[in-house]
C-alpha positions as CSV (number, residue, x, y, z in Angstrom):
1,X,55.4,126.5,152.2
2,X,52.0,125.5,152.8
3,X,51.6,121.6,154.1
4,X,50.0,120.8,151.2
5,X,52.7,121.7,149.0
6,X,55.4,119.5,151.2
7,X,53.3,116.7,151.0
8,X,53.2,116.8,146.8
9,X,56.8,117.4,147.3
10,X,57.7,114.7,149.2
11,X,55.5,112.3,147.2
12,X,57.5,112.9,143.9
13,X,60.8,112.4,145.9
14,X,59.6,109.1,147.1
15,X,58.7,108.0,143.9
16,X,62.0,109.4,142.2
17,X,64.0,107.2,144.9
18,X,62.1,104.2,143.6
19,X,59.2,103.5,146.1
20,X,56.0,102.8,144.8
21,X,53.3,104.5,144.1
22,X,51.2,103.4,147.0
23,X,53.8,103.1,149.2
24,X,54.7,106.6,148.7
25,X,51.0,107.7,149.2
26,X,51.0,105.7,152.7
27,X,54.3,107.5,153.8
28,X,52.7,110.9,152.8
29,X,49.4,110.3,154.1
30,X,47.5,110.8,151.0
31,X,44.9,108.8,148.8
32,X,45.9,106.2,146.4
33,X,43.3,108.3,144.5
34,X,45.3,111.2,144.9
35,X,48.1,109.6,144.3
36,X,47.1,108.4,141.3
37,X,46.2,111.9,140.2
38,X,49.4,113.1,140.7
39,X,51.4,110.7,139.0
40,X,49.6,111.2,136.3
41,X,50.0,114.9,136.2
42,X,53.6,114.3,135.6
43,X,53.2,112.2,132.8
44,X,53.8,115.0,130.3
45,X,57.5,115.7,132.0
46,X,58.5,112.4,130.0
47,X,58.8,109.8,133.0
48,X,57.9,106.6,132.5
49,X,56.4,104.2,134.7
50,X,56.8,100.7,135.0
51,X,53.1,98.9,136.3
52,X,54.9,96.4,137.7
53,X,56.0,94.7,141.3
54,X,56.8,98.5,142.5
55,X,55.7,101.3,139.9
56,X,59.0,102.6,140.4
57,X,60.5,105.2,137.4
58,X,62.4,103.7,134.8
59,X,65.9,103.8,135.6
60,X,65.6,104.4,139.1
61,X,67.7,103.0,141.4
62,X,65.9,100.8,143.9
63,X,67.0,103.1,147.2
64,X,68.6,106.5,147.5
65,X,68.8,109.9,146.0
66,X,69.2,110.0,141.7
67,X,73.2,110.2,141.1
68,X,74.0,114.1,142.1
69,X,74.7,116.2,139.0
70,X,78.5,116.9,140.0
71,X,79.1,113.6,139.1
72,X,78.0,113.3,135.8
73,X,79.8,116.5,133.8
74,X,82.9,118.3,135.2
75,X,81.0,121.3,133.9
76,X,78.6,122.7,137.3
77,X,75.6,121.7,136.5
78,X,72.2,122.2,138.7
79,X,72.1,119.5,141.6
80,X,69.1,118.8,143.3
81,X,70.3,121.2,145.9
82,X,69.9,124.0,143.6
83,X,66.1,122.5,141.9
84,X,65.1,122.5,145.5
85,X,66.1,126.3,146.0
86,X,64.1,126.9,142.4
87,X,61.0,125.4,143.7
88,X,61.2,127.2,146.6
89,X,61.6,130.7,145.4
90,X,59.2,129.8,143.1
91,X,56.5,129.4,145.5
92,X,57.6,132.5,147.1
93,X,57.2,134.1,143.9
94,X,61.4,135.6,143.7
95,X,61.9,136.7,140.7
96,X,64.4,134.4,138.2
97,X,66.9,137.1,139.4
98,X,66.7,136.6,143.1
99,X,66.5,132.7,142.5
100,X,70.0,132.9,140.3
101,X,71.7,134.9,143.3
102,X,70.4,131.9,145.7
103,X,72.9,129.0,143.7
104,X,74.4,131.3,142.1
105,X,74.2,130.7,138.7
106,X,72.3,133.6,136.0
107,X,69.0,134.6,136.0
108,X,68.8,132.7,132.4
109,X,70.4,129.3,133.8
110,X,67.1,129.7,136.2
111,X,64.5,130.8,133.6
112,X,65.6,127.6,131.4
113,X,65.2,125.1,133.9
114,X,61.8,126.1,134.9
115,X,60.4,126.4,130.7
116,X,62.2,123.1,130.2
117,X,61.7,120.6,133.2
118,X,58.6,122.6,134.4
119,X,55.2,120.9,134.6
120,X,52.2,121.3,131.3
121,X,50.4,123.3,134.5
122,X,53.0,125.8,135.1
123,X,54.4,124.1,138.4
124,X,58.2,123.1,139.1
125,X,58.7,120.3,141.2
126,X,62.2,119.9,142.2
127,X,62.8,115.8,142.2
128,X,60.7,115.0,139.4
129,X,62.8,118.2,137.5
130,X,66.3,116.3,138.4
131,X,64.9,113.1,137.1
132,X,64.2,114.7,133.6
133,X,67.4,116.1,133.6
134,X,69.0,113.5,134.6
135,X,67.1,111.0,131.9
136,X,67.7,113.6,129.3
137,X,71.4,113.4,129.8
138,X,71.0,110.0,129.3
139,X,69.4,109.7,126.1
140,X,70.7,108.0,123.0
141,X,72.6,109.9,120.5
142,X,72.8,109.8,117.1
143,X,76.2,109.2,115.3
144,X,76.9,112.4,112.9
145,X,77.9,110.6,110.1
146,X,74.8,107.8,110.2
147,X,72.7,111.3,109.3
148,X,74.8,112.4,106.2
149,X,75.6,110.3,103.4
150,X,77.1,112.5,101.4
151,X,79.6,113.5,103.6
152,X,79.9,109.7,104.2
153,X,80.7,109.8,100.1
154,X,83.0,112.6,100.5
155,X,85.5,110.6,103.3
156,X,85.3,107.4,101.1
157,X,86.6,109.2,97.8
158,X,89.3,111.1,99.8
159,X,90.2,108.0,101.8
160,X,90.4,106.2,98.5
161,X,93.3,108.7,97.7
162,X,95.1,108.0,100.3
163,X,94.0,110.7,102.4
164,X,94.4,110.5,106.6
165,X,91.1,110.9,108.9
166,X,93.1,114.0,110.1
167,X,94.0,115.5,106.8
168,X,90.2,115.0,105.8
169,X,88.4,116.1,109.1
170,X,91.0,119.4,108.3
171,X,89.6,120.0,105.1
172,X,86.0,119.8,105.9
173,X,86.7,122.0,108.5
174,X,88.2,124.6,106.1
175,X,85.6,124.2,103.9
176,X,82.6,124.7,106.4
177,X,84.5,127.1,108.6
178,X,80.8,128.7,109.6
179,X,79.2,125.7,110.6
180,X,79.8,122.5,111.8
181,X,77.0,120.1,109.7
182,X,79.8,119.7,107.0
183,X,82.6,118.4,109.0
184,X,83.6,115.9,111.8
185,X,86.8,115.1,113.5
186,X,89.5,112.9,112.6
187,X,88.1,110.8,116.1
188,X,84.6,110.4,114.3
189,X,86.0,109.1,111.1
190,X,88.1,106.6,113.1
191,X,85.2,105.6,115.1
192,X,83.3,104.8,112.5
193,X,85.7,102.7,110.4
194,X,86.6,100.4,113.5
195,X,82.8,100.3,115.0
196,X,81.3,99.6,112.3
197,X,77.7,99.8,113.8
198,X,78.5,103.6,113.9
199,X,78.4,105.8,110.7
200,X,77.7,104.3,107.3
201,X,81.2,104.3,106.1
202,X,82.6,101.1,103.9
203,X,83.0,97.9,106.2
204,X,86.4,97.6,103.8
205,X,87.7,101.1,104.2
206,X,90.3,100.3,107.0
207,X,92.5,99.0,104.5
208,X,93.0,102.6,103.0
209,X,94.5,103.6,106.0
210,X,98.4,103.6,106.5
211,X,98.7,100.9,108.8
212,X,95.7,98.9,107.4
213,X,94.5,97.6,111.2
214,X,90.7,96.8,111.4
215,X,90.7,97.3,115.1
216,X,92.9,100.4,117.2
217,X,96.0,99.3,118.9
218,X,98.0,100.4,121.7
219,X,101.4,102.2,120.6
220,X,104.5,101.0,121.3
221,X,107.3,98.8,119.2
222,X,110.6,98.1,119.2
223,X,113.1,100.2,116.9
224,X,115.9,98.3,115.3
225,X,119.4,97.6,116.4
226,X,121.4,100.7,116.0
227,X,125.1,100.9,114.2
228,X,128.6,102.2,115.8
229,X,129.3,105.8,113.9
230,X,131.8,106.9,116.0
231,X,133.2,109.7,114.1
232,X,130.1,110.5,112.4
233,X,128.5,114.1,113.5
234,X,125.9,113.4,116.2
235,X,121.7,115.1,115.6
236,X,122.7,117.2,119.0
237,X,125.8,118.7,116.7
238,X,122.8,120.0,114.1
239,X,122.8,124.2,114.3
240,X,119.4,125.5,116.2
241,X,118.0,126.3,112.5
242,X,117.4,122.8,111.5
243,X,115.0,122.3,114.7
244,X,113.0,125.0,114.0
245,X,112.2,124.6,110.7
246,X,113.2,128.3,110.0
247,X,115.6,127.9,106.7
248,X,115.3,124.9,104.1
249,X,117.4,122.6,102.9
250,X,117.4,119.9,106.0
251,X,116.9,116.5,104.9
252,X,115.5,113.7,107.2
253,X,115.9,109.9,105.5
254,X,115.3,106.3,106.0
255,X,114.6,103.3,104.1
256,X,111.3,101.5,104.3
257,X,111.8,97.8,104.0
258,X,109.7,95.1,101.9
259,X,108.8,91.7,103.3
260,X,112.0,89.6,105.9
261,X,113.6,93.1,104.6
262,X,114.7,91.7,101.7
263,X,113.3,94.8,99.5
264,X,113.7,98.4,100.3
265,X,112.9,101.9,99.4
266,X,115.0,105.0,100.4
267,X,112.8,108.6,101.5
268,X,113.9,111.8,101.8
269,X,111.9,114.4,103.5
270,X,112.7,118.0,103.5
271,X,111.7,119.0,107.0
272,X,110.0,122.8,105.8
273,X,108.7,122.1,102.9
274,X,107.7,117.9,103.6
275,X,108.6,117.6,100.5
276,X,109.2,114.0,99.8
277,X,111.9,112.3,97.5
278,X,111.9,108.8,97.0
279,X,114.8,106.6,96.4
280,X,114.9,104.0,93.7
281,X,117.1,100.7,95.1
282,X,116.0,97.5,92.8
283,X,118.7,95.6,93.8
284,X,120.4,95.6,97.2
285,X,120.2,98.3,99.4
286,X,123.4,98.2,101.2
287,X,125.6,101.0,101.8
288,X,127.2,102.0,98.4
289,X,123.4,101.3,96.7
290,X,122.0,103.6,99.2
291,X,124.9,106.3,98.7
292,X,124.7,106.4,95.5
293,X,120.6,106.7,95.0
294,X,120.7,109.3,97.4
295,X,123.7,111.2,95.7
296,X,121.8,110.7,91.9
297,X,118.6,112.3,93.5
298,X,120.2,115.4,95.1
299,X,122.6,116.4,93.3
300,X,120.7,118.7,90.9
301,X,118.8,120.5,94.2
302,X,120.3,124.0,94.4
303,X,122.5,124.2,97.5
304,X,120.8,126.0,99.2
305,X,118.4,123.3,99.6
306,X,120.8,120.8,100.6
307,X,122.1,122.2,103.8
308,X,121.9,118.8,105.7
309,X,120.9,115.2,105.7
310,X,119.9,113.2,109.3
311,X,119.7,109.6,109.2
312,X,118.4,106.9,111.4
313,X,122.4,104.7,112.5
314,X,121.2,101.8,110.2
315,X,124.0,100.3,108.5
316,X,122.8,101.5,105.0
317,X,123.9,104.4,105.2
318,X,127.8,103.5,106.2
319,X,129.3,105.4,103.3
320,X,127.9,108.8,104.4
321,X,131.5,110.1,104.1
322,X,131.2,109.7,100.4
323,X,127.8,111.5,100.5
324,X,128.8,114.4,102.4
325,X,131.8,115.1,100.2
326,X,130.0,114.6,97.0
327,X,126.3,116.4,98.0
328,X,128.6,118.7,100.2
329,X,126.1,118.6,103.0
330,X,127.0,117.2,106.0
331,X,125.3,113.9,107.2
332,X,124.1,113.9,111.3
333,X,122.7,110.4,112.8
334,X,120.4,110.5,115.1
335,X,120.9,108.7,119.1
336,X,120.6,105.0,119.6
337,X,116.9,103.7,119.3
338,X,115.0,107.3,119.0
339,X,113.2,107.4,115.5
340,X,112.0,110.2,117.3
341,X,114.3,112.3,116.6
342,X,113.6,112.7,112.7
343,X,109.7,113.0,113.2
344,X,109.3,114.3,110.1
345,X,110.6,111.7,108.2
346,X,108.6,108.9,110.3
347,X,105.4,110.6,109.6
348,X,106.0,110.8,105.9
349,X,106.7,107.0,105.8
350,X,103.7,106.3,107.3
351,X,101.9,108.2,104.7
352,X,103.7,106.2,102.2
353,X,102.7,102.8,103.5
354,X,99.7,103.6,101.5
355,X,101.4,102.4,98.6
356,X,104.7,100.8,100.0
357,X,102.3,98.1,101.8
358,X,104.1,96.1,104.8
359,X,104.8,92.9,103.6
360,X,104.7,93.1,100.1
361,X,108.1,93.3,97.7
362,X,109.0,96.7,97.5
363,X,111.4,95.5,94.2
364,X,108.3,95.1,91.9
365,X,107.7,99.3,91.9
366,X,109.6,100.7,88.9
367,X,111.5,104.2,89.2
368,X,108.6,105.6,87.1
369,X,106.4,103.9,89.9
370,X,108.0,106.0,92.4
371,X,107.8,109.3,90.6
372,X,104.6,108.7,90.5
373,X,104.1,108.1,94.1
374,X,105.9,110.8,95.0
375,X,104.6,113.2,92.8
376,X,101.3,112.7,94.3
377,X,101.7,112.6,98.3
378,X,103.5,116.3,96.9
379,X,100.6,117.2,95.5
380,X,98.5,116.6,98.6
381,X,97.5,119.2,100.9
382,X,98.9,119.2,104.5
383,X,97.2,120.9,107.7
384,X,101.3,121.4,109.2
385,X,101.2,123.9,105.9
386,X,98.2,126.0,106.1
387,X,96.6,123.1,103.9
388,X,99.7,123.9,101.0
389,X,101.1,121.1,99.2
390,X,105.1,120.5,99.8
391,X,104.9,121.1,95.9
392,X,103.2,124.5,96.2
393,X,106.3,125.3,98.9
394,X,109.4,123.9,97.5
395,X,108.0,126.0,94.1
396,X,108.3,129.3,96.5
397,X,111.7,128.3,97.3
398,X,113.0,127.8,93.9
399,X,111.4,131.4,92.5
400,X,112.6,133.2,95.0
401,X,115.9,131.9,94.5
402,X,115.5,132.5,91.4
């Protein structure tokens, strides 16, 4: 490396660690004019300079080396160890071969860093290269969905339905499976309905969403107060079949309560299919009101589709002898304080909260109003079913019993 070369060299890594520009040209032994001449050489690489106190770059930090690669992406990316080895074999003129066998990294990794942090003239210096990359890295980014108002239209009419960010974000990605300027992820959706300065999605739209919350929050909660069932069969009594989802007829239930609980509506959720029956109790929803609902509803299911019921221990669902002898399914309860355990079911209810608001009297919705309700969250594709609806699978079941 000739002396003249080391001096241009060293000049741009005095200015990349924030000395000035004459400063640098002192330390280097150069001309301000010089200096000046190679400054603004560089000015097609994208740095800017600031003509103030020091003439520093933008961005850089007022001592020391710009922050290594390493510690920016987990993926290896060039460091300024490696840009220094590139502007060396460069000079003695390796081909991009020889200078990927160096850092080893491919003879393309090397050919891209010199076309795109190379100088207008040809030349690759290695600090002022790490700087662009490193400003590149930096730059702002656009949000996907601020670029695409249609596919802004698209999540407002499905979230108008009722539909989840994940259910949607499945079905744009089954409808653009070849490219990915059709669809986002469930993440982006949710981003933009609680940042609101991201995407172009309605300020309003939070409310469509289960739990209606216009800001994320962390999980956790309380379950409630579990109830004695000491001769009742216990979930870890359930044959291996119901956990793996292998044969229908397992039923998961629970009631989902209206405002101070004084209102309730029973769900039934059949843990293959998801298919989701919803119980109609108007009045009280104590123990005999809950029985018999849940015995009215069932009864005409084939029996092979009523193999089992599991229940959260609330009290409402003390008379479960009287349901297992009737439905002749037998009636498991899951362990003290794990909702867990019926997943399903939880899930479901939370997809239901769409129209069974927290809060609100549950009494006003009719049996008709129900129906309804049910009949569409059936009808609604699921990702857990290939994108089926429950519908679409509980029909299999019945023809081919048939």
């Amino acid at each position: 490396m000739t002396k003249s070369v080391e001096t241009v060299d060293r000049f741009y890594d005095l200015v990349c660690r924030g000395w000035s520009i004459q400063s640098a040209a002192d330390a280097v032994g150069v001309s301000r004019t010089r200096a000046s001449f190679l400054w603004h050489r560089s000015a097609p690489m994208r740095l800017e300079v600031i003509n103030g106190k020091n003439g520093g770059l933008r961005g850089c930090p007022p001592a020391g080396d710009v922050p290594d690669d390493k510690t920016v992406r987990h993926r290896r990316a060039l460091t300024s160890e490696d840009r220094a080895v590139i502007a060396a074999g460069l000079r003695q003129h390796l081909s991009y071969q020889q200078i990927g066998d160096l850092i080893d990294r491919s003879k393309s990794v090397v050919s891209r860093e010199v076309q795109r942090n190379g100088g207008p003239d040809g030349t690759y210096w290695a600090p002022l290269a790490h700087r662009v990359a490193h400003e590149r890295r930096r730059r702002p980014k656009s949000f996907k969905l601020a670029e695409q108002p249609e596919l802004c239209q698209q999540i407002e009419e499905w979230m108008d339905q009722g539909w989840s960010p994940r259910l949607i974000a499945s079905m744009l990605a089954a409808d653009h499976s070849h490219g990915s300027m059709g669809r986002v992820s469930h993440e982006t959706i949710y981003q933009a309905l609680y940042v609101q300065t991201r995407g172009s999605l309605r300020a309003d739209l939070h409310k469509r969403l289960s739990l209606k919350r216009s800001a994320r929050k962390a999980h956790g909660g309380s379950s409630r107060d579990s109830s004695p069932y000491k001769e009742a069969f216990k979930i870890s009594q359930r044959p291996a079949e119901v956990a793996d989802r292998a044969v229908p007829g397992h039923w998961e239930g629970d009631l989902i309560l209206g405002a101070a609980g004084g209102s309730a509506v029973g769900t039934l959720v059949e843990r293959s299919t998801r298919f989701t029956i919803l119980l109609h109790l108007p009045g009280r929803h104590d123990a005999n009101s809950v029985a018999e609902a849940m015995i009215q509803q069932m009864r005409h299911l084939p029996e092979h589709l009523r193999r089992s019921i599991t229940w959260d221990r609330g009290t409402e669902l003390a008379a479960y002898r009287r349901i297992q002898i009737e439905l002749q399914a037998p009636v498991y309860f899951c362990d003290p304080h794990s909702p867990w355990q019926r997943g399903t079911n939880e899930n479901t209810n939370r997809l239901l909260r769409f129209w069974l608001e927290k809060g609100t009297d549950l009494s006003v919705h009719t049996a008709e109003d129900l129906r309804r309700i049910a009949d569409t969250l059936n009808r609604r594709p699921r990702p857990t079913l290939d994108l089926q609806t429950p519908a679409q699978r509980l029909n299999e079941l019945l023809n081919r019993a048939a």
